[in-house]
N, C-alpha and C positions, 0 to 999 in steps of 0.2 A: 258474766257481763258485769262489767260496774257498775254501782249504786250512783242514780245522780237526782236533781231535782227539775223542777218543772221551771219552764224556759220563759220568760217575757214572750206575748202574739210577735208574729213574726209582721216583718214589714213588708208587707207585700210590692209597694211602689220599688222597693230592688229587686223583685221579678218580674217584670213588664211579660203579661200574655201568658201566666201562669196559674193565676188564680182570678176569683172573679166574685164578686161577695153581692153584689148588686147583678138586676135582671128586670126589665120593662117588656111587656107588649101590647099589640093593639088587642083588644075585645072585640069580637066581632060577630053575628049572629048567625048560627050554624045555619037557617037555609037561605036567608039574603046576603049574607056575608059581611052586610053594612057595621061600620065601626061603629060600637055604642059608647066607648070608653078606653081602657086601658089597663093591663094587671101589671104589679110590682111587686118583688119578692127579695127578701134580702135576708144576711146571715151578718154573722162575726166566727171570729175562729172560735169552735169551742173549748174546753179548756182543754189542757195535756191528758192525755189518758195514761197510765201509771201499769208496768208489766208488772205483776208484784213477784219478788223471789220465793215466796214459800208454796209454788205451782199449784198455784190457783188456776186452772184449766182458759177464764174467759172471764176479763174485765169490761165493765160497760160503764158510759157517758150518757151524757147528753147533750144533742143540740137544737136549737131552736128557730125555727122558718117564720121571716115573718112576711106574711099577706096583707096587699094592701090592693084595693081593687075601687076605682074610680069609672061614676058614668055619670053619662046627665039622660039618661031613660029611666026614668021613674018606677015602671017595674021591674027594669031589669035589677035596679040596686035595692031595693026592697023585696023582690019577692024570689028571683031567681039563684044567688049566690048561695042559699038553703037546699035546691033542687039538685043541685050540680054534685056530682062525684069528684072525690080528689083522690089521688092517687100519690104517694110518694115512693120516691127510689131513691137508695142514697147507694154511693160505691166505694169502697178506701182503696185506695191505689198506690202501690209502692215504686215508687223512683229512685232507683243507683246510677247516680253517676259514678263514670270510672275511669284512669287516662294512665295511661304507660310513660308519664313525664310528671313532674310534681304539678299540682296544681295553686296556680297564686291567688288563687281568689274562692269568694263563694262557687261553687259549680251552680250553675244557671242556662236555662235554655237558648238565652243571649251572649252566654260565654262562650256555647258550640260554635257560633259564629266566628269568634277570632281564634280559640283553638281546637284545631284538627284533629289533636290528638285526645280530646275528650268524647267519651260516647255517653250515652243512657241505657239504661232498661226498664223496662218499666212492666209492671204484673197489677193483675185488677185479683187482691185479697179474698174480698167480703163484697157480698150483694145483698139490698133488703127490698124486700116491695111491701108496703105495708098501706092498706084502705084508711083513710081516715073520715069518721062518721060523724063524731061528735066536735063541732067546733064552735066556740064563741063570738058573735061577729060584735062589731064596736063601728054606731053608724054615726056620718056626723053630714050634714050638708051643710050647704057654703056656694057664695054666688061668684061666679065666674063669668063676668060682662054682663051681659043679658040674660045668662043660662044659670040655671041652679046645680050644682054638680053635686053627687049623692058620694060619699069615702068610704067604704066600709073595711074594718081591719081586722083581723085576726092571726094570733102567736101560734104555732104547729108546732109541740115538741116533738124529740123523736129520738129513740134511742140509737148509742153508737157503741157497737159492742167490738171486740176486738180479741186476736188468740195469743194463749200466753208465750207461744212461740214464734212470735214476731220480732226482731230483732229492731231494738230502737231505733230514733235518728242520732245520727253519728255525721262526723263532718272528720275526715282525714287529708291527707296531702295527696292522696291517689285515688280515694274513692268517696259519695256522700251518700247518704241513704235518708230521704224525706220521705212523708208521706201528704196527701191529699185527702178530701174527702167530698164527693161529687153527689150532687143532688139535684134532682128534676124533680119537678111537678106537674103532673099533668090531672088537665080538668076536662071531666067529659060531661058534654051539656053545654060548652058554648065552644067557639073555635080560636085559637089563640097558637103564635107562634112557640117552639121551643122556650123552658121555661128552666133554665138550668144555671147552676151555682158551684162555684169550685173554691175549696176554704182550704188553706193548710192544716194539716194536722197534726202535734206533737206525741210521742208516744218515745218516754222515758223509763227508766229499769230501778223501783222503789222496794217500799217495804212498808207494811201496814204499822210500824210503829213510829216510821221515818216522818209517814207525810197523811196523817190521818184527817187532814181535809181532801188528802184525792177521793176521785170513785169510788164507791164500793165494789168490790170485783163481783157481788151476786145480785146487784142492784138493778141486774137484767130481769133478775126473776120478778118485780114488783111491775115489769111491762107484761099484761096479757100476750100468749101467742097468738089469739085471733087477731088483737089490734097490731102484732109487729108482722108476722105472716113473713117469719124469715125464709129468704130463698137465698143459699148459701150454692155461687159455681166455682168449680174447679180452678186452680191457680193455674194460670196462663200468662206467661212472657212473651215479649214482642220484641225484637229488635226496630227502634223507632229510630227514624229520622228527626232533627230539629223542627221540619217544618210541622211533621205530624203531630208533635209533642205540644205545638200551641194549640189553643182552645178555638173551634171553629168559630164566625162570625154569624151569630142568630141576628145581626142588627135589634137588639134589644137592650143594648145598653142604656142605662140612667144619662139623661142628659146633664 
Protein backbone atom coordinates (compact mmCIF):
# COMPACT_ATOMS: atom_id res chain seq x y z
CA UNK A 1 0.00 0.00 0.00
CA UNK A 2 1.28 3.47 -0.43
CA UNK A 3 2.33 5.88 2.01
CA UNK A 4 0.10 8.95 2.02
CA UNK A 5 -1.06 11.75 4.40
CA UNK A 6 -4.13 12.80 6.28
CA UNK A 7 -6.91 14.44 4.12
CA UNK A 8 -8.55 17.99 4.85
CA UNK A 9 -12.69 16.83 6.77
CA UNK A 10 -14.43 15.91 4.01
CA UNK A 11 -17.48 18.18 2.87
CA UNK A 12 -20.31 16.50 3.61
CA UNK A 13 -22.86 19.12 1.74
CA UNK A 14 -21.47 17.06 -1.64
CA UNK A 15 -23.10 13.87 -0.16
CA UNK A 16 -26.63 14.96 0.39
CA UNK A 17 -28.25 11.87 2.80
CA UNK A 18 -24.99 10.46 3.66
CA UNK A 19 -23.93 11.56 6.73
CA UNK A 20 -25.37 13.42 9.47
CA UNK A 21 -23.32 15.06 12.31
CA UNK A 22 -26.29 16.85 14.06
CA UNK A 23 -29.58 14.97 15.79
CA UNK A 24 -32.58 16.61 18.00
CA UNK A 25 -35.51 15.02 19.92
CA UNK A 26 -38.29 15.44 22.03
CA UNK A 27 -37.85 14.59 25.88
CA UNK A 28 -40.65 13.07 27.05
CA UNK A 29 -41.52 11.36 30.42
CA UNK A 30 -41.51 7.64 30.44
CA UNK A 31 -44.95 7.08 32.14
CA UNK A 32 -47.00 10.15 30.99
CA UNK A 33 -45.25 10.57 27.81
CA UNK A 34 -45.69 14.53 28.23
CA UNK A 35 -42.83 16.44 26.45
CA UNK A 36 -40.52 18.11 29.18
CA UNK A 37 -37.91 19.41 26.68
CA UNK A 38 -35.65 18.20 24.05
CA UNK A 39 -32.06 16.33 23.58
CA UNK A 40 -29.39 17.32 20.96
CA UNK A 41 -26.30 15.52 20.15
CA UNK A 42 -23.70 16.41 17.71
CA UNK A 43 -20.17 15.47 16.44
CA UNK A 44 -17.43 16.54 13.87
CA UNK A 45 -15.41 14.21 11.69
CA UNK A 46 -12.78 12.86 13.80
CA UNK A 47 -9.42 13.10 12.77
CA UNK A 48 -7.94 10.48 10.08
CA UNK A 49 -6.86 7.38 11.74
CA UNK A 50 -3.27 6.33 10.35
CA UNK A 51 -2.68 2.18 9.19
CA UNK A 52 0.73 2.28 10.21
CA UNK A 53 3.29 0.07 8.08
CA UNK A 54 5.42 -1.50 10.66
CA UNK A 55 2.10 -4.06 11.64
CA UNK A 56 0.97 -2.73 14.40
CA UNK A 57 -2.05 -5.16 14.75
CA UNK A 58 -4.85 -2.20 15.85
CA UNK A 59 -4.68 1.64 15.86
CA UNK A 60 -7.04 3.78 17.85
CA UNK A 61 -8.58 7.49 17.83
CA UNK A 62 -10.76 9.47 19.32
CA UNK A 63 -14.11 10.92 19.06
CA UNK A 64 -16.18 13.15 20.73
CA UNK A 65 -20.22 13.28 21.44
CA UNK A 66 -21.60 16.24 22.32
CA UNK A 67 -24.96 16.46 24.71
CA UNK A 68 -26.88 18.93 24.96
CA UNK A 69 -30.36 18.54 26.80
CA UNK A 70 -32.89 21.42 27.25
CA UNK A 71 -36.21 21.48 29.66
CA UNK A 72 -38.20 23.96 31.39
CA UNK A 73 -39.29 21.14 34.48
CA UNK A 74 -37.09 22.13 36.99
CA UNK A 75 -36.53 18.76 38.30
CA UNK A 76 -36.27 17.01 35.58
CA UNK A 77 -32.92 19.47 34.54
CA UNK A 78 -31.45 19.45 37.82
CA UNK A 79 -32.01 16.27 39.22
CA UNK A 80 -32.83 13.53 36.76
CA UNK A 81 -30.10 13.73 33.69
CA UNK A 82 -27.66 12.22 36.74
CA UNK A 83 -30.14 9.25 37.26
CA UNK A 84 -30.50 8.27 33.64
CA UNK A 85 -28.18 5.53 32.10
CA UNK A 86 -26.34 6.31 28.67
CA UNK A 87 -25.46 3.91 26.57
CA UNK A 88 -23.15 4.39 23.46
CA UNK A 89 -22.74 2.31 20.20
CA UNK A 90 -20.55 3.40 17.64
CA UNK A 91 -20.13 1.28 14.19
CA UNK A 92 -17.34 1.89 11.26
CA UNK A 93 -18.75 0.88 8.13
CA UNK A 94 -17.09 0.13 4.89
CA UNK A 95 -18.45 1.43 1.43
CA UNK A 96 -16.97 0.31 -2.13
CA UNK A 97 -18.27 1.67 -4.81
CA UNK A 98 -17.63 -0.10 -8.06
CA UNK A 99 -18.75 0.35 -11.88
CA UNK A 100 -17.70 -1.52 -15.00
CA UNK A 101 -17.55 1.98 -17.05
CA UNK A 102 -15.03 4.68 -15.95
CA UNK A 103 -16.32 6.73 -13.36
CA UNK A 104 -16.53 10.81 -13.87
CA UNK A 105 -17.14 12.03 -10.80
CA UNK A 106 -16.89 11.41 -6.99
CA UNK A 107 -18.95 8.06 -6.46
CA UNK A 108 -21.87 9.06 -4.40
CA UNK A 109 -25.14 7.61 -3.36
CA UNK A 110 -26.68 10.55 -5.63
CA UNK A 111 -24.48 9.43 -8.49
CA UNK A 112 -26.34 5.91 -8.41
CA UNK A 113 -29.19 7.75 -9.61
CA UNK A 114 -27.77 8.94 -13.01
CA UNK A 115 -25.45 6.13 -13.49
CA UNK A 116 -26.70 2.59 -13.74
CA UNK A 117 -23.69 1.18 -14.18
CA UNK A 118 -22.42 2.02 -10.58
CA UNK A 119 -23.20 -0.32 -7.63
CA UNK A 120 -21.99 -0.22 -3.68
CA UNK A 121 -21.13 -2.59 -1.13
CA UNK A 122 -21.13 -2.07 1.97
CA UNK A 123 -19.73 -4.19 5.25
CA UNK A 124 -20.33 -3.19 9.06
CA UNK A 125 -16.24 -3.70 10.27
CA UNK A 126 -16.16 -2.90 14.01
CA UNK A 127 -18.90 -2.72 16.74
CA UNK A 128 -18.59 -1.15 20.40
CA UNK A 129 -21.22 -0.84 23.04
CA UNK A 130 -19.69 0.78 25.86
CA UNK A 131 -21.80 2.22 29.45
CA UNK A 132 -20.93 5.55 30.29
CA UNK A 133 -21.02 6.30 34.21
CA UNK A 134 -19.02 9.10 34.75
CA UNK A 135 -20.12 12.35 33.12
CA UNK A 136 -19.64 16.17 33.59
CA UNK A 137 -22.83 18.03 33.17
CA UNK A 138 -22.36 22.19 32.59
CA UNK A 139 -25.79 23.80 33.67
CA UNK A 140 -26.96 27.20 32.59
CA UNK A 141 -30.66 28.57 32.62
CA UNK A 142 -32.02 31.37 30.70
CA UNK A 143 -35.54 32.65 30.14
CA UNK A 144 -37.47 31.70 27.31
CA UNK A 145 -40.90 34.10 27.27
CA UNK A 146 -42.52 33.55 30.33
CA UNK A 147 -40.59 30.08 31.10
CA UNK A 148 -37.28 29.61 32.44
CA UNK A 149 -35.52 27.00 30.48
CA UNK A 150 -32.86 24.84 32.30
CA UNK A 151 -29.48 23.59 29.36
CA UNK A 152 -27.57 21.35 30.63
CA UNK A 153 -24.38 20.01 28.49
CA UNK A 154 -21.99 17.59 28.39
CA UNK A 155 -18.63 16.30 26.07
CA UNK A 156 -18.63 12.05 25.72
CA UNK A 157 -15.46 10.93 24.51
CA UNK A 158 -15.04 7.68 23.10
CA UNK A 159 -12.65 5.53 21.51
CA UNK A 160 -12.29 4.54 17.72
CA UNK A 161 -10.26 1.79 17.27
CA UNK A 162 -9.61 0.17 13.95
CA UNK A 163 -7.60 -3.15 12.23
CA UNK A 164 -4.43 -2.87 10.67
CA UNK A 165 -5.75 -4.83 7.79
CA UNK A 166 -8.20 -2.50 6.63
CA UNK A 167 -7.36 -1.14 3.35
CA UNK A 168 -7.64 2.64 3.28
CA UNK A 169 -9.73 5.22 1.40
CA UNK A 170 -8.84 5.20 -2.20
CA UNK A 171 -10.81 6.98 -4.90
CA UNK A 172 -10.03 5.28 -8.61
CA UNK A 173 -11.74 5.48 -11.94
CA UNK A 174 -13.78 2.13 -11.33
CA UNK A 175 -14.03 1.79 -7.81
CA UNK A 176 -13.88 4.19 -4.29
CA UNK A 177 -13.66 2.76 -0.92
CA UNK A 178 -14.85 5.20 2.05
CA UNK A 179 -15.48 4.72 5.41
CA UNK A 180 -18.14 5.93 7.96
CA UNK A 181 -18.47 5.92 11.43
CA UNK A 182 -22.17 5.56 13.07
CA UNK A 183 -23.22 6.38 16.55
CA UNK A 184 -26.41 6.07 18.63
CA UNK A 185 -27.03 6.92 21.95
CA UNK A 186 -29.33 5.68 23.86
CA UNK A 187 -30.71 6.96 27.34
CA UNK A 188 -32.73 4.77 29.56
CA UNK A 189 -34.70 6.64 32.36
CA UNK A 190 -36.61 8.89 30.07
CA UNK A 191 -38.09 8.23 26.58
CA UNK A 192 -36.75 9.94 23.56
CA UNK A 193 -36.88 9.19 19.85
CA UNK A 194 -33.77 7.47 17.98
CA UNK A 195 -30.59 9.30 18.78
CA UNK A 196 -28.11 8.72 16.01
CA UNK A 197 -25.11 10.27 14.06
CA UNK A 198 -23.22 9.36 10.89
CA UNK A 199 -19.62 11.16 10.50
CA UNK A 200 -17.23 10.15 7.76
CA UNK A 201 -14.29 8.73 8.51
CA UNK A 202 -10.70 8.83 7.03
CA UNK A 203 -8.24 6.12 7.37
CA UNK A 204 -4.89 6.60 5.50
CA UNK A 205 -1.60 4.14 5.11
CA UNK A 206 1.54 6.12 7.51
CA UNK A 207 4.39 5.42 9.26
CA UNK A 208 5.13 6.50 12.96
CA UNK A 209 8.15 8.62 11.75
CA UNK A 210 6.05 10.09 8.83
CA UNK A 211 3.24 11.72 10.85
CA UNK A 212 4.00 11.58 14.62
CA UNK A 213 1.06 13.84 15.53
CA UNK A 214 -1.43 10.79 14.32
CA UNK A 215 -2.80 8.28 16.79
CA UNK A 216 -0.99 6.29 18.73
CA UNK A 217 -1.53 2.74 17.62
CA UNK A 218 -1.69 1.45 21.60
CA UNK A 219 -3.54 4.50 22.79
CA UNK A 220 -6.33 1.99 23.08
CA UNK A 221 -4.68 0.49 25.88
CA UNK A 222 -5.08 3.89 28.21
CA UNK A 223 -9.21 3.27 27.63
CA UNK A 224 -10.34 0.69 30.55
CA UNK A 225 -12.11 -2.54 29.02
CA UNK A 226 -14.89 -1.99 31.50
CA UNK A 227 -15.44 1.63 30.32
CA UNK A 228 -15.08 0.52 26.25
CA UNK A 229 -16.92 -3.13 26.80
CA UNK A 230 -15.91 -3.96 23.12
CA UNK A 231 -18.25 -6.14 21.35
CA UNK A 232 -16.52 -6.94 18.02
CA UNK A 233 -19.30 -8.87 15.02
CA UNK A 234 -18.46 -10.82 12.31
CA UNK A 235 -17.72 -8.81 8.87
CA UNK A 236 -20.88 -9.02 6.81
CA UNK A 237 -21.63 -7.56 3.18
CA UNK A 238 -24.80 -6.59 1.93
CA UNK A 239 -25.54 -5.97 -1.50
CA UNK A 240 -27.56 -2.52 -1.03
CA UNK A 241 -29.70 -0.66 -3.07
CA UNK A 242 -29.43 3.28 -3.32
CA UNK A 243 -32.45 3.66 -1.56
CA UNK A 244 -31.22 1.50 1.30
CA UNK A 245 -27.97 3.22 1.51
CA UNK A 246 -29.66 6.55 2.74
CA UNK A 247 -29.97 7.11 6.27
CA UNK A 248 -33.62 6.59 7.47
CA UNK A 249 -35.63 9.61 8.59
CA UNK A 250 -35.79 9.79 12.80
CA UNK A 251 -37.51 13.30 12.08
CA UNK A 252 -34.93 14.59 14.58
CA UNK A 253 -33.18 16.84 12.67
CA UNK A 254 -31.64 20.36 13.84
CA UNK A 255 -33.94 22.97 12.77
Amino acid sequence: MPLAQAGPPLSIDDFPGEFKLACRADLRKRVSNRVVGDIQISMNEPRPLAIFADGVKKCCGEGLLNLKIRTRDFLVGCRQPQKWKYQLESQIRMKTFYSTLPIGEMASNCLMQKNHFLRVRTENVHFESRPISLISWDYESMNVGADQMTSITASLPFAICIDNQLIPNFCGPLSTRRYCLQVQLRIQGVRHSPLVLVSPLQIFHSRHDQDEACQTPCACNAWSESDLRPRLIENRAEQTSMENELLPDYDCALC
